[in-house]
C-alpha positions in Angstrom: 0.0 0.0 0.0 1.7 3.4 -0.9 0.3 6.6 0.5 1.0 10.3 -0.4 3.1 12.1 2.3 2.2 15.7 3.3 3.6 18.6 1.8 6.7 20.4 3.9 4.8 24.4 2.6 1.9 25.1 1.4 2.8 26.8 -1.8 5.0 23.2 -2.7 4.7 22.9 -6.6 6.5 19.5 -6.1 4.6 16.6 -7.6 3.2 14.2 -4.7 5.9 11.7 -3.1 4.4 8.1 -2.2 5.6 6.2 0.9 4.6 2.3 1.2 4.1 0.8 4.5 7.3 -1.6 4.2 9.6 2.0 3.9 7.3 3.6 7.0 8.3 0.1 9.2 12.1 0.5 7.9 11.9 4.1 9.0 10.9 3.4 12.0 13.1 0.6 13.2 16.4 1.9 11.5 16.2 5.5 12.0 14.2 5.6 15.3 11.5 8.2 13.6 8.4 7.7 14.9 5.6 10.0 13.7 5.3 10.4 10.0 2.6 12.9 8.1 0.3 12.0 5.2 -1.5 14.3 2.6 -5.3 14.7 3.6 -6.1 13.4 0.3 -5.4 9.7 1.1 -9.1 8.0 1.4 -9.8 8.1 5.1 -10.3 4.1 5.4 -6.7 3.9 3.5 -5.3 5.3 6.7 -7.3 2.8 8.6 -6.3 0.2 7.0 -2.5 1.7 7.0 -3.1 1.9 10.9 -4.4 -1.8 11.5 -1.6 -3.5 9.2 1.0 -2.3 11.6 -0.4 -2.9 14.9 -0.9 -6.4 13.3 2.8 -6.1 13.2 2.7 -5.7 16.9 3.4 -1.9 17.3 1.0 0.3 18.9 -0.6 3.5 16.3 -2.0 6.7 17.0 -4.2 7.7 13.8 -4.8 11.3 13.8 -6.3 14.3 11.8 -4.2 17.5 12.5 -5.9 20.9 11.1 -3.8 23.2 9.9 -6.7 26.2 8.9 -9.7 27.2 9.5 -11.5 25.6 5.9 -12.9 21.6 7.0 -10.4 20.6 4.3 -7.2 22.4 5.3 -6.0 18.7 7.2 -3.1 15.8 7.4 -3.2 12.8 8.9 -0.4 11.9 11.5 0.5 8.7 12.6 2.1 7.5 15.6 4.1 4.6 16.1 4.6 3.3 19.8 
């Protein structure tokens, strides 16, 4: 599964960059980062299912919305891995 990861600024022209799960594990165990940041434009029950594959890996995840504005679209998805 490959999801878009946030934009760094807001007025980014840079075309999307995908993460797969498999790099978000790696990440985690080899460089010790822990929360990562996904474009609000993933489907909502792709983060979901994002979140239940890992804790079926045994690790415990925080899925959350962050807003960033006050517009009901202006949001990424965070998660935390435990």
């Amino acid at each position: 599964m490959e999801l878009k990861v946030a934009k760094t600024d807001l007025q980014s022209k840079e075309n999307e960059v995908k993460i797969s799960l498999d790099e978000v594990l790696r990440q985690y165990k080899e460089e010790n980062r822990h929360v990562f940041y996904f474009d609000g434009q993933n489907a909502h029950k792709d983060m979901q299912k994002a979140q239940n594959t890992i804790q079926k890996d045994g690790y415990r995840v925080q899925l959350n919305e962050v807003r960033y504005g006050l517009d009901e679209n202006n949001y990424i998805y965070e998660i935390h891995i435990i």
